[in-house]
N, C-alpha and C positions, 0 to 999 in steps of 0.2 A: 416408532412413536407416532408417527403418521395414521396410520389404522389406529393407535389408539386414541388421537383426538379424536379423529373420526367416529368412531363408536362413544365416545363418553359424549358429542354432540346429538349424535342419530339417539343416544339411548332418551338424553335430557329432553331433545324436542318429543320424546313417548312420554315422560313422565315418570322417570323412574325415580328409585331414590335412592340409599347411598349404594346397596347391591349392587345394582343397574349402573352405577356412577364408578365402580369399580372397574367397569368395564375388562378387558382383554387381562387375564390373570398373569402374573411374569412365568408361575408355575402353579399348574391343574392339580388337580384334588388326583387324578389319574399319574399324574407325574411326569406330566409333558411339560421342558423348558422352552422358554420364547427367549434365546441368549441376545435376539435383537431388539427388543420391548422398547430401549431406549434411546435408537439412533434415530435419526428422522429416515425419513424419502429420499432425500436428495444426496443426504450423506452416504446411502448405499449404491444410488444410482453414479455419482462420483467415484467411488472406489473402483468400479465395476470399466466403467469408460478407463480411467488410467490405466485399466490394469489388462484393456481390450478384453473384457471377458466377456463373452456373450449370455443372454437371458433370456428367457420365456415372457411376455407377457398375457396375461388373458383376455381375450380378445370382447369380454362382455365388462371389462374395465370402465369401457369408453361410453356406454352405451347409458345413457339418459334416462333410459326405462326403471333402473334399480335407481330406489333414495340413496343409498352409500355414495352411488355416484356421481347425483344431481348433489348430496352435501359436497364430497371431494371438487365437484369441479366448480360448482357457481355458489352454492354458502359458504365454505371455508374462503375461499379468495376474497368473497368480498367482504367477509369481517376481518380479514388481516386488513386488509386496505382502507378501512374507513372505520376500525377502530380499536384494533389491537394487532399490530405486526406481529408478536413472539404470541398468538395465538396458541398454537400448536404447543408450543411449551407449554403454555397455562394449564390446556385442556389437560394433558399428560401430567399435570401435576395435582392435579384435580383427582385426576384416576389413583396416583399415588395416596394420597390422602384419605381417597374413601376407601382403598384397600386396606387401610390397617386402622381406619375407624371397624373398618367390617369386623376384621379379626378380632380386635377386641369385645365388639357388638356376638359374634358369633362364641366366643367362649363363655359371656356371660350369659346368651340366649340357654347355653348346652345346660347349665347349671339348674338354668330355672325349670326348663324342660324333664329335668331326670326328674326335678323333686316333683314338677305337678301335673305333668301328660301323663295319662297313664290311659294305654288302649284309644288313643282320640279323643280323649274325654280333657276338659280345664275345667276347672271350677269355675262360676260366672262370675262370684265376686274377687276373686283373685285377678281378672280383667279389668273388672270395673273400678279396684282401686291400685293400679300397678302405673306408674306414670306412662302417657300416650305413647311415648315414644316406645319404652319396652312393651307396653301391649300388642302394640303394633307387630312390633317382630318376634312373641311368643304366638300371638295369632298366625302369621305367615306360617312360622317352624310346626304349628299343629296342621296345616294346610298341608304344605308340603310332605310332613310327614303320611299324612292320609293318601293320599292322592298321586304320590311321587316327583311331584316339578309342583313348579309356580306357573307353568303354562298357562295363559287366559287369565290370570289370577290380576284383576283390577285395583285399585284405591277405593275404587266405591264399594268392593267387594269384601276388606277390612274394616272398612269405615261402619259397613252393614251390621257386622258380630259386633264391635263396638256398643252399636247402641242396642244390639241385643241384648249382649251382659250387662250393662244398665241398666235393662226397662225393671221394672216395680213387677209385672205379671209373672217372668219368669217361662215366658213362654216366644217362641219364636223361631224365622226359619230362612237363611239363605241360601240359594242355589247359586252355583257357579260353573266352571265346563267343568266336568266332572266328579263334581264335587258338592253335597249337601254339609250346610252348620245347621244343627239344632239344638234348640234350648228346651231345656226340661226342666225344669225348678231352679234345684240351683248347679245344675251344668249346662257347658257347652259342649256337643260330639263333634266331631269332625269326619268324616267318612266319604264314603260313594253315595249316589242316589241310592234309594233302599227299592230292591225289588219288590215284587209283589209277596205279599205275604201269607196269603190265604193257603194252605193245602189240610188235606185229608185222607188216613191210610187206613185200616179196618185194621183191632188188634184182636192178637190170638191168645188166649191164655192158658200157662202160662208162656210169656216172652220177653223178648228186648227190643227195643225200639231206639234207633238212633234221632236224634231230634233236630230236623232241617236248621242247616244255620247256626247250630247252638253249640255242636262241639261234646253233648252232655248224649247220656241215654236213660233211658226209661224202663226199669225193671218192673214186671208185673209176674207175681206169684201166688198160687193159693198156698194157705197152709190149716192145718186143724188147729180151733179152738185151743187143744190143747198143748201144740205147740208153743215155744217160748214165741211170742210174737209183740214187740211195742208198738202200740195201738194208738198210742198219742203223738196228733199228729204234729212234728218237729220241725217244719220246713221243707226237709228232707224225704222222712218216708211217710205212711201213713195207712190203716189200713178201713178196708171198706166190707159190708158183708156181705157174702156171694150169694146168698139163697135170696136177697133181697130186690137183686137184679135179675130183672126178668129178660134179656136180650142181648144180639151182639155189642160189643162195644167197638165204639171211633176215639180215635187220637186225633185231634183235628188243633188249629192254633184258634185263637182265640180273636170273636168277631167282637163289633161294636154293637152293642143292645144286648150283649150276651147278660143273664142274670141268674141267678140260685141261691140257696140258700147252706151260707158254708156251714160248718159245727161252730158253734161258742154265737151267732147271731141269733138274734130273736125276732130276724124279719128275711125275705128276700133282699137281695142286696146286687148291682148292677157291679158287675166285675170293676165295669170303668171307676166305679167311685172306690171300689180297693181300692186301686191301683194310685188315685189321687192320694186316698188317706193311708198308703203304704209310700206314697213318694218315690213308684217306679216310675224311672224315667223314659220316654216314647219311646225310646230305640231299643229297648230290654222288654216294651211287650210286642213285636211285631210277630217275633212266633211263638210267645208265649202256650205250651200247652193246657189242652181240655181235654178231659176222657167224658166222652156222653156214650147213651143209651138211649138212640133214638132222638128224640128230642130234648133232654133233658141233660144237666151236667153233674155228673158222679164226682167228679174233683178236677181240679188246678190244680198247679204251680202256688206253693208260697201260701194259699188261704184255705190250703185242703180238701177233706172229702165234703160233701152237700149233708146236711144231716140225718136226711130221708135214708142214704144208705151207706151211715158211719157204723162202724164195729161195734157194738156193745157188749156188755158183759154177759150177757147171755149168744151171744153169737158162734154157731158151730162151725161154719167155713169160712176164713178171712180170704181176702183179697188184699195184697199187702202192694203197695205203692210206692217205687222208690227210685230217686232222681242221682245218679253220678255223673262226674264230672267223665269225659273221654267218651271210646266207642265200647260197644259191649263184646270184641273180642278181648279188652284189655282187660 
């Protein structure tokens, strides 16, 4: 009971809150018991003397240099003394308290969690209007879930997404040690810092192309005109015509300025404003794919082939387009 004043003092003077205030678990998520949690110090040290049994102490106990020990030897003594003797009790009951506030606090976190994390992602308005207090600890539990610990994980740090998921723009971005929040209209991700994004592979047709990061691959096929082939394009596949491409092609992700002109527009069109007026969110285009020829973009992801060289009805070799989920041995 001693180490657990101890610690529910050292955690309070950090700034913790009731987690933190839980301090020394009686029994670990691993399934370690602490059958001693609630004797004190002195009642062990007593037993131990009557009973001549000898101990170990650790020799860096004594030693000034660690806080644990500057609170053990000169904070604790002098708030028994000058303004609470059953101290140690207190603090220990304090511990008890916010452990089974936790447990409660932690099965209703679980609840909320299944229905609205999904992949690192919250909805921003589900933040913004969830009382402070459960924001707070659905925030943390997407943190932690991202990232694996609370390590480094500050008050200013939650307080940050906070007023992310509020702001009006819908836009916004906290770093933390290892750990990016970002807002995209109306989510919030939770993840790692996002590596670089930029690459480029030269394709071969026909092929398979697995797509850095994405988990998805990329089917390219010719087929004849007369071929059964669905030409319209679905999201999914799409087809382009081959005699109309004059060069190798690149799979490359997709840069800022990029622009072309998809099927169904009646102008050129800057990828980025898609992407606004489709309401993809920043972290879904970082490697978003582009198939070019040279300079120019034959098709994307999601807004299809360029119209310069979509399939028409008169067209005698397709080039068919088409995005699945997995890798291309499955």
């Amino acid at each position: 009971r001693s180490d657990q004043a101890e610690t529910v003092l050292f955690r309070f003077l950090r700034g913790a809150g009731g987690a933190g205030l839980a301090a020394i678990r009686p029994v670990t998520a691993q399934g370690l018991v602490r059958p001693l949690i609630d004797i004190p110090r002195a009642a062990v040290l007593d037993y131990l003397r009557r009973r001549r049994l000898p101990w170990r102490e650790d020799s860096t106990n004594a030693s000034p240099e660690f806080t644990r020990n500057r609170i053990r030897h000169q904070l604790l003594p002098a708030l028994v003394r000058d303004f609470n003797p059953a101290l140690e009790e207190t603090l220990a009951h304090t511990a008890d308290w916010a452990f089974e506030e936790e447990a409660y606090w932690e099965a209703e976190i679980d609840r909320l969690a299944s229905q609205h994390l999904r992949d690192g992602i919250l909805p921003a308005g589900l933040i913004a209007q969830l009382p402070r207090a459960v924001a707070r600890r659905l925030i943390r539990r997407a943190i932690q879930s991202a990232k694996g610990d609370l390590r480094g994980v500050a008050f200013s740090h939650i307080e940050q997404v906070l007023e992310m998921a509020a702001a009006s723009d819908g836009r916004g971005r906290m770093q933390g040690p290892g750990l990016e929040v970002r807002r995209s209209f109306d989510w919030l991700r939770f993840g790692a810092p996002p590596e670089s994004r930029t690459w480029r592979v030269p394709l071969a047709v026909p092929g398979h192309f697995a797509l850095p990061g994405e988990g998805s691959t990329l089917h390219l096929e010719l087929k004849e005109s007369s071929e059964e082939a669905n030409c319209v394009y679905n999201g999914v596949g799409s087809c382009l015509d081959w005699e109309r491409i004059g060069g190798p092609l690149e799979l490359r992700s997709w840069r800022p300025g990029d622009r072309y002109h998809p099927v169904g527009q009646t102008h050129v069109e800057r990828i980025k404003v898609l992407f606004q007026e489709a309401r993809v969110p920043l972290w879904e285009r970082r490697n978003w794919p582009v198939i070019t020829c040279g300079e120019e973009i034959l098709w994307t992801r999601r807004f299809g082939p360029a119209a310069r060289f979509a399939a028409r009805p008169g067209s005698r070799k397709l080039l068919t387009v088409r995005e699945t989920s997995g890798s291309a041995d499955e």
